[in-house]
Residue, then its C-alpha position, 0 to 999 in steps of 0.5 A: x500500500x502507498x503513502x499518502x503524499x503529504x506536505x510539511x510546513x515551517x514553523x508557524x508562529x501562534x503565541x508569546x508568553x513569558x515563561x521560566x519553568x514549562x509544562x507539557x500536557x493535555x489542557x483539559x487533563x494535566x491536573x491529574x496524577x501523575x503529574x504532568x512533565x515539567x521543565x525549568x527554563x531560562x526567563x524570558x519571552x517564549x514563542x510557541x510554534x507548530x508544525x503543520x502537516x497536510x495531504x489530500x484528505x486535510x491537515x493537521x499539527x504535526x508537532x509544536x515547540x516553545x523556544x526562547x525568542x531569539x535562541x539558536x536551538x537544536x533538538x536534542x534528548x528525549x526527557x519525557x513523555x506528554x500523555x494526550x486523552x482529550x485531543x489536545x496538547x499544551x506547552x505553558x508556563x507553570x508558574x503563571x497558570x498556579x498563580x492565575x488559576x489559584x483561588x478563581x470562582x466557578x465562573x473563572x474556571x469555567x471560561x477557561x473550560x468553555x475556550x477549550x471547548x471551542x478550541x479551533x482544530x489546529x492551533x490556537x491560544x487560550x487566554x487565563x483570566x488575567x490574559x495570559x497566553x495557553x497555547x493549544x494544539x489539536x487535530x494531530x491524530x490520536x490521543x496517547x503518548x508523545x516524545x519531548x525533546x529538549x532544545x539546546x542553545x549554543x551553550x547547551x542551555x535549556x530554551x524549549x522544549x519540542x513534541x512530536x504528534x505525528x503518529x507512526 
């Protein structure tokens, strides 16, 4: 049987925030136990980026980053693994969302819940109530478990983290 052709976009740019120490895992799921990974980093401002894969039948992430904005990276390890159950992955700050969602009403909880609901397919941003940015990823195949890679600067600092969604 033939593969199916497909094509492979660059990085396409979705998001900025701030961040120091980021979590990987599904938005709807990553309070539950085990905790979801999570990756100190170097403070500053961080880009999140997919990758978009499409053949005739449509389209789809096919990975997401979040790199320092300005870093020259490469991929490096393997340092964990994000388990999607809802479709959906995010790479965010950690400290941000405990500040922002800790001690919110059931109206502040759930508007955050109603934008994961009418998440967009591909990528989109969801905001936490004092605006700060989420970015989402869905449509990319499956629920299950994903590599993270770690991206290196010249230094070999941490400044990001990358997943693959493509399902083999």
């Amino acid at each position: 049987m033939a593969e199916e052709a497909f094509t492979l976009s660059d990085w396409i740019e979705f998001a900025r925030f701030e961040a120091r120490q980021l979590r990987v895992a599904d938005p709807v799921t990553f309070g539950d136990l085990p905790p979801a990974p999570t990756f100190d980093v170097q403070a500053g401002l961080y880009l999140a980026q997919v990758r978009v894969i499409t053949y005739a039948s449509g389209s789809g992430a096919h990975s997401i980053r979040v790199v320092l904005s300005g870093a020259r990276t490469r991929r490096a390890d393997c340092i964990g693994e994000a388990f999607v159950d809802f479709g959906m992955l995010s790479i965010f700050d950690w400290p941000t969302y405990e500040q922002q969602m800790t001690d919110r009403t059931d109206d502040e909880y759930s508007a955050v819940s109603k934008q994961l609901e009418k998440f967009p397919t591909i990528h989109g941003t969801v905001r936490l109530p004092d605006g700060a940015a989420m970015p989402v990823v869905g449509d990319f195949g499956g629920d299950g478990g994903f590599s993270i890679f770690e991206l290196l600067d010249d230094a070999g600092e941490r400044v990001g983290v990358e997943v693959d969604l493509s399902i083999d």
